[in-house]
PAMIMAR-735945 format. One record per residue (C-alpha): x, y, z; residue in one letter; residue number from 0. Coordinates in steps of 0.5 Angstrom, whole numbers, plus 500, padded with zeros to 3 digits. Example, Ala and Ser with C-alpha at 12.3 -4.5 7.8 and 13.67 -1.06 7.14 Angstrom:
BEGIN
c1;c2;c3;rest;nr
525;491;516;A;0 .
527;498;514;S;1 .
This chain:
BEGIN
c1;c2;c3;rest;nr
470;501;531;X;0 .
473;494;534;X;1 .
474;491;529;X;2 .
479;498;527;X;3 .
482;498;534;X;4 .
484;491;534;X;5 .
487;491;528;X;6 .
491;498;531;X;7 .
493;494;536;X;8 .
496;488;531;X;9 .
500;494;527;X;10 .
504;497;533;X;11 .
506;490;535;X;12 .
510;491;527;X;13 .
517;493;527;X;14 .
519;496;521;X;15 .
522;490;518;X;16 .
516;487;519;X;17 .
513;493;514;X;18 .
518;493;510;X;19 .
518;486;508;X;20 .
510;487;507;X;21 .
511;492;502;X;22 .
515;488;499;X;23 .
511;483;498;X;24 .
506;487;497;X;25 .
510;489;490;X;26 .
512;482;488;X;27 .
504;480;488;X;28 .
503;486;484;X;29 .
509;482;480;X;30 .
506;475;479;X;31 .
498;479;477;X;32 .
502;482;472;X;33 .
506;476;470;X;34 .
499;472;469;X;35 .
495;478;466;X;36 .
499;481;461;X;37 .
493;486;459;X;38 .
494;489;465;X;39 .
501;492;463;X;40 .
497;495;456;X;41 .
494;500;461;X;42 .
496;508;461;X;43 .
502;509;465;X;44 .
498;516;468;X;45 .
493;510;472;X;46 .
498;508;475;X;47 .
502;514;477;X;48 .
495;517;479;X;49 .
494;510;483;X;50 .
500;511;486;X;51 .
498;518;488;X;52 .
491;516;491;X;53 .
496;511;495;X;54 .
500;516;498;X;55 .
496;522;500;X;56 .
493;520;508;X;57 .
500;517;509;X;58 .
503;523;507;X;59 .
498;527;510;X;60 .
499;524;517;X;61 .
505;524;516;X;62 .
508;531;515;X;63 .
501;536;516;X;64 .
496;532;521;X;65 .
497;535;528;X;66 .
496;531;534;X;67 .
């Protein structure tokens, strides 16, 4: 658990430029492996959409319904 919590203390220190230039960053990698493996690309558009999906629940859920 001090692993999480040290981690939770970095992330605070992020403003939301910072969280957006990850993101960013994050899709331009995505990007490149697609570039150097085409087969990935050949995949079924729902995996993505259900990949996608996955990706959003929790933040969602903490976000919009999770009480404090």
């Amino acid at each position: 658990m001090e692993f999480i919590e040290k981690m939770n203390q970095r992330v605070k220190k992020l403003s939301i430029f910072d969280l957006q230039l990850i993101k960013w960053s994050s899709v331009f990698f995505a990007l490149f492996i697609a570039k150097i493996i085409p087969e990935i690309m050949n995949v079924n558009i729902v995996w993505f959409l259900m990949l996608c999906i996955l990706c959003i629940l929790k933040p969602f859920y903490v976000a919009w319904i999770k009480n404090e």
